[in-house]
C-alpha positions in Angstrom: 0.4 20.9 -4.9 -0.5 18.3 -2.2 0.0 15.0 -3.0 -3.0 12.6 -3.1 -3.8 9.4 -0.3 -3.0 7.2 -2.8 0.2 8.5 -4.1 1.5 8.7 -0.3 0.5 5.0 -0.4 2.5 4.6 -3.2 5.4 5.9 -1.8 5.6 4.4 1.3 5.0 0.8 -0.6 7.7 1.8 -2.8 10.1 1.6 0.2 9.6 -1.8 1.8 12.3 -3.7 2.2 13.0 -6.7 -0.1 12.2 -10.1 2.2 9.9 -7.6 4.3 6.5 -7.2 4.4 3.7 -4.4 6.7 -0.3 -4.2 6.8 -2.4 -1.7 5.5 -3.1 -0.4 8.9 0.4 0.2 9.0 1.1 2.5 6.1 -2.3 4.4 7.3 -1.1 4.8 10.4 2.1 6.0 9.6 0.3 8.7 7.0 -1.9 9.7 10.0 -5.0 8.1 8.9 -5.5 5.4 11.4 -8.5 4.3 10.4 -8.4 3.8 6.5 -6.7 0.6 6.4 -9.5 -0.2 3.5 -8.3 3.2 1.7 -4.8 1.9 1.5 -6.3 -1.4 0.6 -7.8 0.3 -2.4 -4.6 2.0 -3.4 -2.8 -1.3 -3.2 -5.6 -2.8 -5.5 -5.9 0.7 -8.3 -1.8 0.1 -8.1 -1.5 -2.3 -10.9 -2.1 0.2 -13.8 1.1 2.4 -12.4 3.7 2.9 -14.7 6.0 1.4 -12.0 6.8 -2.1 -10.3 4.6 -1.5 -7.0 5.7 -4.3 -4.6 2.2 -4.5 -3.6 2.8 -7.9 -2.7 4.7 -7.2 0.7 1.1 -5.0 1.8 -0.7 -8.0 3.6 -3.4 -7.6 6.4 -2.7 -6.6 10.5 -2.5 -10.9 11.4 -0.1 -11.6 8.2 -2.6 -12.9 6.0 -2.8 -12.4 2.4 -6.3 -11.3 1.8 -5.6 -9.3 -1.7 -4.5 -12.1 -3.4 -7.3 -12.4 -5.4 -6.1 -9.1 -6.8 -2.9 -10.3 -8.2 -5.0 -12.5 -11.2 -3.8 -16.1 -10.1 -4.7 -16.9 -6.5 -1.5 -18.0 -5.8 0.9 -15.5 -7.1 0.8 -13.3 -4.1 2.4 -16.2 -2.3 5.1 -17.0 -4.6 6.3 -13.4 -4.8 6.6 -13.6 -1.2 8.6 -16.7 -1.1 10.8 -16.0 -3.9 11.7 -13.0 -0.8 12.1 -16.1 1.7 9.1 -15.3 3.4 7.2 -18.3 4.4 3.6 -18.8 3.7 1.0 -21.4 4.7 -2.2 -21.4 4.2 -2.3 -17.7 2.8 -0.9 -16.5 6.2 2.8 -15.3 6.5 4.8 -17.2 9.1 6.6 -15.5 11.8 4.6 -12.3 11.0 6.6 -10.4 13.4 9.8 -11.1 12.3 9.1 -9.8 8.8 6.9 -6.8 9.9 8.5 -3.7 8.5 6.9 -1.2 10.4 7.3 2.7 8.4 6.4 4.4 12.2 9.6 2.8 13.2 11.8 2.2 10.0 10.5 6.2 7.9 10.9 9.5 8.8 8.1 11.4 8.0 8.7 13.9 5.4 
């Protein structure tokens, strides 16, 4: 049986790197749906009721900036997941965006 969007979501979330983070455009890109950066968005969101610790916290928008915090109950606990990783934050946007990136075009094979 295919596998739905959101559970190729899933599993590409599943495999970003500790101390890393990518965008939402990124993962849909890499599942060949440029385009449906607000899908994976949505999957990101409908990810807390998993049975599994979803690092949804390392999915952040295309400039860095952490516009699902709201999702994650107190406004700043999307931050200080990230920086318990090392990664920087001010002002809800991730500093030296690039160097974190994880990109799953470049890092994933597609299977």
């Amino acid at each position: 049986m295919e596998k739905g969007f959101f559970q190729k979501v899933y599993e590409v979330a599943m495999q970003i790197p500790h101390g890393r983070v990518t965008s939402y455009g990124a993962i849909a890109n890499y599942l060949g749906s440029k385009g449906s950066a607000r899908m994976v968005g949505w999957a990101m969101n409908g990810s807390k009721n998993l049975p599994q610790n979803l690092p949804a916290h390392r999915v952040v928008n295309s400039s860095g900036l952490l516009t699902g915090k709201h999702h994650f109950g107190c406004s700043n606990t999307m931050a200080q997941l990230l920086e318990s990783e090392g990664i920087k934050i001010e002002g809800d946007q991730i500093i030296d965006f690039q160097k974190v990136f994880w990109d799953p075009a470049v890092e994933l094979v597609l299977s």
